[in-house]
GUKOL-549283 format. One record per residue (C-alpha): residue in three letters; y, x, z; residue number from 1. Coordinates in nm, 3 decimals. Example, Ala and Ser with C-alpha at 12.3 -4.5 7.8 and 13.67 -1.06 7.14 Angstrom:
residues 2
@type = ALA, c2 = -0.450, c1 = 1.230, c3 = 0.780, seq = 1
@type = SER, c2 = -0.106, c1 = 1.367, c3 = 0.714, seq = 2
END
This chain:
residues 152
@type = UNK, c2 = 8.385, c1 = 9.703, c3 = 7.480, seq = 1
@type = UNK, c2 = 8.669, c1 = 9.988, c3 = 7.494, seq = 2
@type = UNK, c2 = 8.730, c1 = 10.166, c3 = 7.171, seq = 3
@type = UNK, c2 = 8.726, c1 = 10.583, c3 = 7.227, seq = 4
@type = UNK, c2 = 9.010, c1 = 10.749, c3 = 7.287, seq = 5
@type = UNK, c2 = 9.252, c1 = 10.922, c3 = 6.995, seq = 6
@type = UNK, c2 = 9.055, c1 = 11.241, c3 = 7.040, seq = 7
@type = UNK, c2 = 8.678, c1 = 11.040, c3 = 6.970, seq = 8
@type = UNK, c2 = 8.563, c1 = 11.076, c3 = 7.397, seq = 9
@type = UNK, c2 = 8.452, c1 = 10.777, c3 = 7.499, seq = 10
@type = UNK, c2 = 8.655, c1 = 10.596, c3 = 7.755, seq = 11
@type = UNK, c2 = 8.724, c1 = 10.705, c3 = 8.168, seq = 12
@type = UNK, c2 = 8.526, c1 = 10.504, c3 = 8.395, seq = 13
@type = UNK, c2 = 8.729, c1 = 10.272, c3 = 8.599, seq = 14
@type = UNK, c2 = 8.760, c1 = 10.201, c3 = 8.964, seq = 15
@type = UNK, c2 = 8.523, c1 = 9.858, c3 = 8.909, seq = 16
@type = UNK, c2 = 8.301, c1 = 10.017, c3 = 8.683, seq = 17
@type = UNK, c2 = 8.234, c1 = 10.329, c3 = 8.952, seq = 18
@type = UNK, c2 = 8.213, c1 = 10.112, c3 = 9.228, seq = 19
@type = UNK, c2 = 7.981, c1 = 9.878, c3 = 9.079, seq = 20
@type = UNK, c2 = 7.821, c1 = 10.160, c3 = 8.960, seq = 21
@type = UNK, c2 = 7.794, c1 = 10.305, c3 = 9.351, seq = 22
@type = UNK, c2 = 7.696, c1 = 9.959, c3 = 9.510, seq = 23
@type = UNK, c2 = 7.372, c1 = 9.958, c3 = 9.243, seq = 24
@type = UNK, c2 = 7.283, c1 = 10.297, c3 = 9.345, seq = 25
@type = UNK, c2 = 7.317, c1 = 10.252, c3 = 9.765, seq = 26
@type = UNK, c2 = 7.083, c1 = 9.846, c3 = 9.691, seq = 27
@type = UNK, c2 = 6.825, c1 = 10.085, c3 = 9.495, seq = 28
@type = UNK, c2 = 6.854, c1 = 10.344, c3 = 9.757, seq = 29
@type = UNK, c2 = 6.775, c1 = 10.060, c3 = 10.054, seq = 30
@type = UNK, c2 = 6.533, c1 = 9.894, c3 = 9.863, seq = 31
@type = UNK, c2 = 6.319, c1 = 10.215, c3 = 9.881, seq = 32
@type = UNK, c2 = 6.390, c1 = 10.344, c3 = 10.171, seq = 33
@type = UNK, c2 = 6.121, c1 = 10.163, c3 = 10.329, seq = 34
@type = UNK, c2 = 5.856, c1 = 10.153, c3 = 10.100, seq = 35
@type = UNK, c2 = 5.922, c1 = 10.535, c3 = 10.143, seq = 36
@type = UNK, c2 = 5.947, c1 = 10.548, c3 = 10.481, seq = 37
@type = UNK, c2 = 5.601, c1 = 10.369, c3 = 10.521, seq = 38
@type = UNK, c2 = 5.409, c1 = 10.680, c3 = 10.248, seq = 39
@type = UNK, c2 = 5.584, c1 = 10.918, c3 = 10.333, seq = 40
@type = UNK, c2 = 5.647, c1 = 10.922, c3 = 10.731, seq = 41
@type = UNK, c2 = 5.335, c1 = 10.893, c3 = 11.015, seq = 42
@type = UNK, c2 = 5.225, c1 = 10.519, c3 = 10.963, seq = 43
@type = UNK, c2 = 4.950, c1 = 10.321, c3 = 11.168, seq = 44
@type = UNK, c2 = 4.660, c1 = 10.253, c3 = 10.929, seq = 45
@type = UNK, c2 = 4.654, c1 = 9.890, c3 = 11.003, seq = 46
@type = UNK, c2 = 5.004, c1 = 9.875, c3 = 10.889, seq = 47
@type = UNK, c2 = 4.925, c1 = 9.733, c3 = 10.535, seq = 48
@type = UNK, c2 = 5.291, c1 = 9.540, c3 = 10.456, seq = 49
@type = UNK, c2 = 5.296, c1 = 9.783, c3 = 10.138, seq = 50
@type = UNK, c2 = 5.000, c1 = 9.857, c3 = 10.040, seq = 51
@type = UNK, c2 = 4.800, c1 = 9.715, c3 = 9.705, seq = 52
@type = UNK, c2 = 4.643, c1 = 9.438, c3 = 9.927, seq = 53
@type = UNK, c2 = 4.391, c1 = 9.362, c3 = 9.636, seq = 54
@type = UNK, c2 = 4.285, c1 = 9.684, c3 = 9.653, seq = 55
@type = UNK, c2 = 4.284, c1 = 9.734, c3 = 10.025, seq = 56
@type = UNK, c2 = 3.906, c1 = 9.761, c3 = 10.170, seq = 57
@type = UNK, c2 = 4.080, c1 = 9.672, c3 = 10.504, seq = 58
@type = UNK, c2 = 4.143, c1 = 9.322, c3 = 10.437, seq = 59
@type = UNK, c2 = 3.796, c1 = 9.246, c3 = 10.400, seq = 60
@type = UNK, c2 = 3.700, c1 = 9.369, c3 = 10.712, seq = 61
@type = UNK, c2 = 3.572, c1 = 9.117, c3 = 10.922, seq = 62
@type = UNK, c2 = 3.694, c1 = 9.176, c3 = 11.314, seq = 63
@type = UNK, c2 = 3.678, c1 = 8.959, c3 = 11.659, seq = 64
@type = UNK, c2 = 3.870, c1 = 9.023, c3 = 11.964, seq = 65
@type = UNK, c2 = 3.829, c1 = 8.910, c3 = 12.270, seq = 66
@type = UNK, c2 = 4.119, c1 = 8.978, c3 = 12.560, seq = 67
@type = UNK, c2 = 4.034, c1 = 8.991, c3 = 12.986, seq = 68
@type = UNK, c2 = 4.256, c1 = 8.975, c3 = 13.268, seq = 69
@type = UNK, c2 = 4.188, c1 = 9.133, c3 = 13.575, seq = 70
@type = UNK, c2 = 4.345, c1 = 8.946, c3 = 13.840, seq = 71
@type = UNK, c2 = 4.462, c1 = 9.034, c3 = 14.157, seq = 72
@type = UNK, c2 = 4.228, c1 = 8.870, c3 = 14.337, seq = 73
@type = UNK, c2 = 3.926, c1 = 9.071, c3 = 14.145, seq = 74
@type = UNK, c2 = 3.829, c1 = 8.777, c3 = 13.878, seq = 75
@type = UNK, c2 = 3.851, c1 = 8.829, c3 = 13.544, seq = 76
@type = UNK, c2 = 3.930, c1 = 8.561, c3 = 13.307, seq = 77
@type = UNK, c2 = 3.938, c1 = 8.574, c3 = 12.932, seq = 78
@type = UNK, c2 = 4.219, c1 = 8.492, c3 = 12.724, seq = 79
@type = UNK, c2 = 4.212, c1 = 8.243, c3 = 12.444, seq = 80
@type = UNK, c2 = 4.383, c1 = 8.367, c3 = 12.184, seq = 81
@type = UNK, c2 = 4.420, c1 = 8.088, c3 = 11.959, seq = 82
@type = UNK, c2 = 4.603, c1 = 7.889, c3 = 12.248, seq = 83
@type = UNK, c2 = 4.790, c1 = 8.261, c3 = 12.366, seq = 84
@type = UNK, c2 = 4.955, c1 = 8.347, c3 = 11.977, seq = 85
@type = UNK, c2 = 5.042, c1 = 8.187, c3 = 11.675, seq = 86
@type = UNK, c2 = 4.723, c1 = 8.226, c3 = 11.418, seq = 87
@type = UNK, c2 = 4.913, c1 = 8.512, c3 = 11.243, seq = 88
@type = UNK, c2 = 4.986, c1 = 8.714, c3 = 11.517, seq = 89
@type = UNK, c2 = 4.649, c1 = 8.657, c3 = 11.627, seq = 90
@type = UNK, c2 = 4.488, c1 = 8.771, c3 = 11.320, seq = 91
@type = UNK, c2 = 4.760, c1 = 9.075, c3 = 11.341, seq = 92
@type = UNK, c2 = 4.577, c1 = 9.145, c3 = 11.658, seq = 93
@type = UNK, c2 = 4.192, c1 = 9.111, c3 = 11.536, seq = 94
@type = UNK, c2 = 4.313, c1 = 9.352, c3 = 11.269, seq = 95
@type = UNK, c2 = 4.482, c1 = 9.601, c3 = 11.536, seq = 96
@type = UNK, c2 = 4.827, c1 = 9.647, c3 = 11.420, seq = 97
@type = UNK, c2 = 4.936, c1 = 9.843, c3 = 11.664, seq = 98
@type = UNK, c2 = 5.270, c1 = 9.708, c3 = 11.783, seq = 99
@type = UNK, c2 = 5.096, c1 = 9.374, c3 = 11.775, seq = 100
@type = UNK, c2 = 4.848, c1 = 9.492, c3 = 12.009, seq = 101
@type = UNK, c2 = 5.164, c1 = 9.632, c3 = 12.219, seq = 102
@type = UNK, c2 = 5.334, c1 = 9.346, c3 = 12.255, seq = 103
@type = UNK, c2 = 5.064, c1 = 9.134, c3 = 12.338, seq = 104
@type = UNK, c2 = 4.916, c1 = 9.381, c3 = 12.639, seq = 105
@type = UNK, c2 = 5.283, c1 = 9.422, c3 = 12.767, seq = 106
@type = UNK, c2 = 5.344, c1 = 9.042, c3 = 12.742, seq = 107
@type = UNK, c2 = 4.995, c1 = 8.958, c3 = 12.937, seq = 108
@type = UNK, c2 = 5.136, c1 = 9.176, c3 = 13.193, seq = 109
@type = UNK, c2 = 5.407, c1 = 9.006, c3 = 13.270, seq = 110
@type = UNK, c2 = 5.267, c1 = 8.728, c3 = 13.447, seq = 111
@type = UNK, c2 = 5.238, c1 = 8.844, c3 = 13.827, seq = 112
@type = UNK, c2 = 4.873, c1 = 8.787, c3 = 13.894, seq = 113
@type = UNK, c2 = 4.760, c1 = 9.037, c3 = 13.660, seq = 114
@type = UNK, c2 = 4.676, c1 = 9.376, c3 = 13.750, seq = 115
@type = UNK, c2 = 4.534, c1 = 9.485, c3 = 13.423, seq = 116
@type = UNK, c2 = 4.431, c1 = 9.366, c3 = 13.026, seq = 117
@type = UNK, c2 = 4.164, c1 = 9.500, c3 = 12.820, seq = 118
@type = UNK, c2 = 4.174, c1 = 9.391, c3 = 12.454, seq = 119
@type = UNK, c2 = 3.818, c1 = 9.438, c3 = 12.240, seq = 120
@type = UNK, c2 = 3.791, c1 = 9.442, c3 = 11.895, seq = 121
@type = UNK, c2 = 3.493, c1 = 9.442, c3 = 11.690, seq = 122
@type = UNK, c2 = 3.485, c1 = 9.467, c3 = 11.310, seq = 123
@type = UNK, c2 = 3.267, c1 = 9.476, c3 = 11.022, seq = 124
@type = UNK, c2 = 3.324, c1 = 9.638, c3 = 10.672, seq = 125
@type = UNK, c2 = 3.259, c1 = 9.434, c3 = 10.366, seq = 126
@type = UNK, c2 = 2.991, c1 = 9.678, c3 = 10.308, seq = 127
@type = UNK, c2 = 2.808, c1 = 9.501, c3 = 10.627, seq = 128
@type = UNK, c2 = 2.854, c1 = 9.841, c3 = 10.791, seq = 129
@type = UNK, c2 = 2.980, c1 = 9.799, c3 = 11.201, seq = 130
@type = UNK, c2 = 3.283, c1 = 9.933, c3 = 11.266, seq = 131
@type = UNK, c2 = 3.321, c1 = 10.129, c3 = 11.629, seq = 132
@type = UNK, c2 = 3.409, c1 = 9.879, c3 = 11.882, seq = 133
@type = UNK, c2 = 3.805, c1 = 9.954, c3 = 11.976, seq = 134
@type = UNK, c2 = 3.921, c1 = 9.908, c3 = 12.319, seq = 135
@type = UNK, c2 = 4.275, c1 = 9.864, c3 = 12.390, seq = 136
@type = UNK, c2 = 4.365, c1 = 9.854, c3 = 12.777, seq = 137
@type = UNK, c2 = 4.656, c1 = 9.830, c3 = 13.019, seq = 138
@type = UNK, c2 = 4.720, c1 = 9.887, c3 = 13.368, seq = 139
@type = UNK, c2 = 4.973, c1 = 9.640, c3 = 13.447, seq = 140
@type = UNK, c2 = 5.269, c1 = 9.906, c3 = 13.579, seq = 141
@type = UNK, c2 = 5.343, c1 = 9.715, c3 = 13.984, seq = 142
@type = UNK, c2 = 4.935, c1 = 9.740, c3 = 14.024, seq = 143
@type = UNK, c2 = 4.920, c1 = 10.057, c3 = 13.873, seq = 144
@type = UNK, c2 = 5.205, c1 = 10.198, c3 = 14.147, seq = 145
@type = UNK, c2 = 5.002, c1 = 9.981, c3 = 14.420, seq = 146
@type = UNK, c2 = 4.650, c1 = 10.152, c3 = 14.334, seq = 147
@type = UNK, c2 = 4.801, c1 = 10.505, c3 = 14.297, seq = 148
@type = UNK, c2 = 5.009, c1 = 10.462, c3 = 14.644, seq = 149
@type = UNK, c2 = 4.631, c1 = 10.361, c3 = 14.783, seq = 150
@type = UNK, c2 = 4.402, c1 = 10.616, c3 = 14.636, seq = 151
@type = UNK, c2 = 4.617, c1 = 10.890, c3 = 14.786, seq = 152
END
């Protein structure tokens, strides 16, 4: 420790001390920055990475979802989703975080054949009370060109 100056005020910072000083302040500032970011700005209520899980009714809920393909030659086929994602993603999906549900409607349309995908989620509270059924769907964007260019 420094002893104080002649005059009794205590000693000038240093360069190390400020900039150690500086690099504490800028890893505090980061390290709430999203936690922030999450309250403060216009977040997807699914989106639970900081909430009190313990004391989230959300996580309780109980949901299924079940994901069609329309094809392009007018069948439909389901999509298993425990072959289509890994289990966390999937359960991502049952609980409809929305860029989860985004990626996985923009992946299924991808593959050529598909025309459009419908995702349906139904959930119950841990109350027992229903939750409305969501429906997520997708026209696939070269069918969705085709079937505009024929309706006109």
């Amino acid at each position: 420790m420094s002893s104080p100056t002649p005059d009794g005020a205590p000693p000038r910072a240093g360069w190390p001390r400020l900039a150690a000083t500086a690099a504490i302040v800028i890893l505090l500032g980061l390290q709430l920055a999203g936690p922030l970011h999450y309250y403060a700005g216009g977040r997807d209520p699914s989106d639970e990475r900081f909430a009190w899980r313990m004391f989230s009714a959300r996580r309780a809920w109980q949901c299924q979802a079940v994901a069609v393909e329309r094809l392009e030659t007018g069948a439909a086929r389901q999509v298993r989703l425990g072959r289509a994602l890994h289990p966390a993603w999937a359960g991502a999906l049952r609980l409809g975080r929305t860029p989860v549900v985004d990626a996985f409607l923009t992946d299924r349309c991808d593959a050529p054949e598909v025309v459009s995908v419908e995702l349906k989620r139904k959930c119950v509270r841990a109350d027992g009370e229903q939750v409305p059924l969501v429906v997520h769907a997708r026209a696939c964007a070269p069918w969705a060109d085709r079937l505009a260019e024929a309706s006109r």
